[in-house]
KEVEXGU-58870 format. One line per 2 residues: their letters; for each residue z, y, x of C-alpha. Coordinates in Angstrom, 1 decimal. Layout:
! residues N
a> Z Y X  ...
! end
This chain:
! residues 276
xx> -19.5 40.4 -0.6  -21.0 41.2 3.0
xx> -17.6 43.5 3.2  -15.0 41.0 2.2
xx> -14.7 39.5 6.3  -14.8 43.1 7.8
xx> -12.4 44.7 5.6  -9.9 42.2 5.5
xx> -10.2 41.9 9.8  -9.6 45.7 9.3
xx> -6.4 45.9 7.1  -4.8 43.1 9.1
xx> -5.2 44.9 12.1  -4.0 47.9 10.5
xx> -1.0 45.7 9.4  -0.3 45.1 12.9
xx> -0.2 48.6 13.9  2.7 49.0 10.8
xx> 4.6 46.6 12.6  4.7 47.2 16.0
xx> 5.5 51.1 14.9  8.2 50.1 13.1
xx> 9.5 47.4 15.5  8.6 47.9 19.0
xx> 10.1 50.7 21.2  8.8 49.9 24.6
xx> 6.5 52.4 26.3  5.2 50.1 28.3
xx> 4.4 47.8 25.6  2.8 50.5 22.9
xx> 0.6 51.8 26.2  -0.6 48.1 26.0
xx> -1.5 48.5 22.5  -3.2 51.4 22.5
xx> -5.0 50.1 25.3  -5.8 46.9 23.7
xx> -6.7 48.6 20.4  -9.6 51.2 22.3
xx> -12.4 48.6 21.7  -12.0 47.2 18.6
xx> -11.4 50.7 17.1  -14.2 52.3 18.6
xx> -16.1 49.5 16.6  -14.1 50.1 13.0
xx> -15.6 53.7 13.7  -18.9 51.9 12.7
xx> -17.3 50.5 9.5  -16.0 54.1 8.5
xx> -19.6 55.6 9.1  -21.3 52.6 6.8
xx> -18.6 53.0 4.0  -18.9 57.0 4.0
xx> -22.9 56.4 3.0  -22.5 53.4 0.8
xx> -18.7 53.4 -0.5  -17.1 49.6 0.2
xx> -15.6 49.4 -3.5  -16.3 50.0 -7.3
xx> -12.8 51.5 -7.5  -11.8 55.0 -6.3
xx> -8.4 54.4 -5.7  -9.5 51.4 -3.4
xx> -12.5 53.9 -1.9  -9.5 56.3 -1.0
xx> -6.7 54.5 0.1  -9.1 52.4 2.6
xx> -10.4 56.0 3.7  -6.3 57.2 4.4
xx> -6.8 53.6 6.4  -10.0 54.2 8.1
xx> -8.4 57.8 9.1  -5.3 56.5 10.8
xx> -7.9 54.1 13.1  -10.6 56.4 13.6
xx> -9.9 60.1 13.6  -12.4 60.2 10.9
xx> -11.3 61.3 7.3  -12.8 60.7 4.2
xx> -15.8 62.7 2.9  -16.0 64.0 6.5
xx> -18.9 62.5 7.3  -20.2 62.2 4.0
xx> -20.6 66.5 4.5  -21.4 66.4 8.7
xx> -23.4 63.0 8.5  -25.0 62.5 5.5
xx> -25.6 66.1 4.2  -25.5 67.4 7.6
xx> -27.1 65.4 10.8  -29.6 62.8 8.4
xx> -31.1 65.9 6.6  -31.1 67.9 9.8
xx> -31.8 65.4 12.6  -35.1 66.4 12.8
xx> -34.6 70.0 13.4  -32.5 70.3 16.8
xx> -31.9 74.5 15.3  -29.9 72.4 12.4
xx> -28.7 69.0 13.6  -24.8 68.9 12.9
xx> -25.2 65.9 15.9  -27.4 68.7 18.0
xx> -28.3 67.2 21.2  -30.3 70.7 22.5
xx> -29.0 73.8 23.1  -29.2 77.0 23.0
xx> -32.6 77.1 25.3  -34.1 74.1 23.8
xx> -32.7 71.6 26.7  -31.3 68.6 26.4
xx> -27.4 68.7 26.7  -25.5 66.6 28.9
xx> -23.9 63.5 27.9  -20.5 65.2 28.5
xx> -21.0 68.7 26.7  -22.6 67.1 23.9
xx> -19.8 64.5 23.4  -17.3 67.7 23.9
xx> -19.1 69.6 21.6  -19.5 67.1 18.6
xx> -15.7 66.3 18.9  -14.5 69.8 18.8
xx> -16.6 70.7 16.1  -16.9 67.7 13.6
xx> -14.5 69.1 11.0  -15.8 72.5 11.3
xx> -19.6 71.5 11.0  -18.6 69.3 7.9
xx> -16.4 72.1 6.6  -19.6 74.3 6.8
xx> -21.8 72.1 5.3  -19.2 71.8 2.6
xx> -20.1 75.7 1.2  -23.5 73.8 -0.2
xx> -21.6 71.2 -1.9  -18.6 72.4 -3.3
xx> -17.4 69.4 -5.1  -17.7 67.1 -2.3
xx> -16.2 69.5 0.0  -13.1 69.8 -2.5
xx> -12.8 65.8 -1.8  -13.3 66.4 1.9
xx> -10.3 68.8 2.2  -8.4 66.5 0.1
xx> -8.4 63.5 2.2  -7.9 65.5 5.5
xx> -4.6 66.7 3.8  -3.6 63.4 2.9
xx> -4.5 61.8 5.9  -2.6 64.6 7.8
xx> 0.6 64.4 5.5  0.7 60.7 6.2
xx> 0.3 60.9 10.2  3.0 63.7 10.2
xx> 5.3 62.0 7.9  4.7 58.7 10.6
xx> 5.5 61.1 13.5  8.6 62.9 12.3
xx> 9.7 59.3 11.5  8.6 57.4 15.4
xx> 7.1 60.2 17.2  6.7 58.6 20.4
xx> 5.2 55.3 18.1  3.2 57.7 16.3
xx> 1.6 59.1 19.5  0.5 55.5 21.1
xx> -0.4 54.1 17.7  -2.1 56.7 15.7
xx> -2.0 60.5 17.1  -4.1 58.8 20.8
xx> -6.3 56.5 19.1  -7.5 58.9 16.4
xx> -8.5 61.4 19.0  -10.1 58.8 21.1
xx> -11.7 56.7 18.5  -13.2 60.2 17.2
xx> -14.5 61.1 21.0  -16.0 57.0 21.2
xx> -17.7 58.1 18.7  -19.2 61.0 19.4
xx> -20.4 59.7 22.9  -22.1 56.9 20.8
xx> -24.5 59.1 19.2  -25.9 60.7 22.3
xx> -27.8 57.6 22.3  -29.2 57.8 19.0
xx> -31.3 60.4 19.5  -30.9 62.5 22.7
xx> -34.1 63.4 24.4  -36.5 62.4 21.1
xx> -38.0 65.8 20.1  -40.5 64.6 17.2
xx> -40.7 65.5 13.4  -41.8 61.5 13.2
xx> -38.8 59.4 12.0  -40.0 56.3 13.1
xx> -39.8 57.7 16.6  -36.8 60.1 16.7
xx> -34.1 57.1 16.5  -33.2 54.3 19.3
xx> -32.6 51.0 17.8  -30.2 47.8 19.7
xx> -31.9 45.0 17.6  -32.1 42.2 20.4
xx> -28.0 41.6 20.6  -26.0 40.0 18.5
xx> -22.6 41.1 18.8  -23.4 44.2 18.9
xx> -24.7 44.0 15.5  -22.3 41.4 14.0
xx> -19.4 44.5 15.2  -21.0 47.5 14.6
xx> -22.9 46.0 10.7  -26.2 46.6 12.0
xx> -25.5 49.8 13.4  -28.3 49.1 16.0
xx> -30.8 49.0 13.4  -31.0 52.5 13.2
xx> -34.6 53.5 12.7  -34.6 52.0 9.6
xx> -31.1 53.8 8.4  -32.3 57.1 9.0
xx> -35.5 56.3 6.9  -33.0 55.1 4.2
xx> -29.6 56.1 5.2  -27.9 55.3 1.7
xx> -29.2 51.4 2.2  -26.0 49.2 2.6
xx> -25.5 48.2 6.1  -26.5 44.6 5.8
xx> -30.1 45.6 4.3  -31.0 47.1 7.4
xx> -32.4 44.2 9.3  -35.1 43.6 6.7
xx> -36.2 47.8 6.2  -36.9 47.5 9.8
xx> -39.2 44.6 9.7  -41.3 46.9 7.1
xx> -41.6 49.6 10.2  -41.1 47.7 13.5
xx> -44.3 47.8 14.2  -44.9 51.8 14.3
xx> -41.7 51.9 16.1  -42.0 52.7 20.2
xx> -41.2 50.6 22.7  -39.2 53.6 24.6
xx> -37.0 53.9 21.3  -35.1 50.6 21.9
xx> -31.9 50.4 24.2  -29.7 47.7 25.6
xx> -25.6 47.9 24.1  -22.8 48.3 26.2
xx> -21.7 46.2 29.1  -19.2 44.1 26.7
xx> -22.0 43.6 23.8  -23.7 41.9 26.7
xx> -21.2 39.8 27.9  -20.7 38.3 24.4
xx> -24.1 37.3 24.0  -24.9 36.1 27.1
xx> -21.5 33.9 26.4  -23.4 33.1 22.6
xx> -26.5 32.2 24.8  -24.8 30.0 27.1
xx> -22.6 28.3 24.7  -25.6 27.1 22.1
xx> -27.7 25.8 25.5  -25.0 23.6 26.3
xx> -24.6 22.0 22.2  -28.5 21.8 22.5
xx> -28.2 19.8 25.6  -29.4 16.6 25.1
xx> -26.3 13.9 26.1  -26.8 11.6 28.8
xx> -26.9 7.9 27.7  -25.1 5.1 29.8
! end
């Protein structure tokens, strides 16, 4: 039930991008749209990553037409991260030799923010493919949604190209590079075979929780990465207190600026009323 808000915010949204496709022709308009659209995408990335551990419904036919969904928002087909993420970086995040999400190279130094975010994009659909050869049957599911997904983004493109390219083609490629960049955080810098310590957590902000589904809780979902997103906050209790201090971080600039908004607004209700 914890996925009945998100997912219909989702498919409304994705709704809307149906609609101005079909309707609008203005450059200047679909520019503000993809514009508008960077933020809350980058943050449905979050959604795609939860469902791809824990899948969102009981039917398959649901699973895989909200992963053609997820695709056209994120860059991020279905079963891809199922092979790079869960078969690949969570068994291997520990082992910077192995780590589909490396954050070392070659030498054993820590990458920049750039490379690494380069690096990760260019290569997330080879890495899963390769982790694919040790699962055969899920890696037969992976190459089927990335054909599907394809199909239906080249079938929207010879329809509206130029549509196509604001609404889809741009934000998949950016959504999938947001994301990347993301993980740097996660665990760049952390060289430990400790899992309590090889993770940074964003537990103290509320937005960034409420958009992400506890993505900042993130400790705890490497210790138990098939736990559904809203079970997070309560693993961590069990294993806050072996957690370091340096493994926590603040979110980004906007996560701020919504709580601090949150924090404002509920001093002001609390505020006792002056009597005449």
């Amino acid at each position: 039930k914890e996925d009945r808000l998100p997912i219909f915010i989702f498919i409304t949204y994705f709704v809307l991008d149906l609609i101005v496709f079909v309707n609008v022709d203005s450059i200047l308009f679909l520019s503000f749209w993809f514009l508008l659209g960077i933020w809350p995408k980058g943050n449905i990335c979050a959604w795609n990553h939860h469902h791809q551990h824990c899948f969102t419904f009981n039917s398959t036919v649901l699973n895989r037409l909200l992963e053609v969904m997820y695709g056209l928002q994120t860059g991020i087909a279905g079963f891809t991260w199922v092979l790079h993420h869960n078969l690949g970086h969570h068994l291997n995040y520990l082992d910077q030799k192995k780590d589909e999400s490396r954050w070392m190279d070659k030498n054993n130094k820590k990458m920049s923010r750039l490379r690494y975010t380069f690096e990760v994009t260019a290569t997330s659909y080879y890495r899963a493919y390769q982790v694919g050869k040790k699962h055969p049957k899920v890696q037969n599911q992976f190459i089927m949604m990335v054909t599907l997904t394809s199909l239906v983004v080249i079938g929207l493109t010879i329809l509206r190209p130029v549509n196509a390219l604001f609404i889809f083609w741009a934000p998949m490629l950016l959504s999938l590079t947001l994301t990347a960049d993301a993980t740097y955080d996660h665990h760049s810098g952390l060289s430990t075979d400790e899992p309590v310590k090889a993770s940074r957590n964003i537990i103290e902000s509320e937005w960034y929780n409420r958009l992400t589904g506890n993505l900042g809780y993130h400790t705890a979902h490497h210790i138990k990465f098939g736990l559904h997103w809203s079970r997070l906050p309560r693993l961590h209790e069990k294993y806050k207190a072996d957690i370091p201090q340096d493994c926590y971080n603040e979110p980004f600039l906007l996560f701020r600026i919504l709580d601090n908004f949150s924090d404002l607004s509920r001093r002001i209700k609390r505020k006792p009323q002056a009597t005449s």
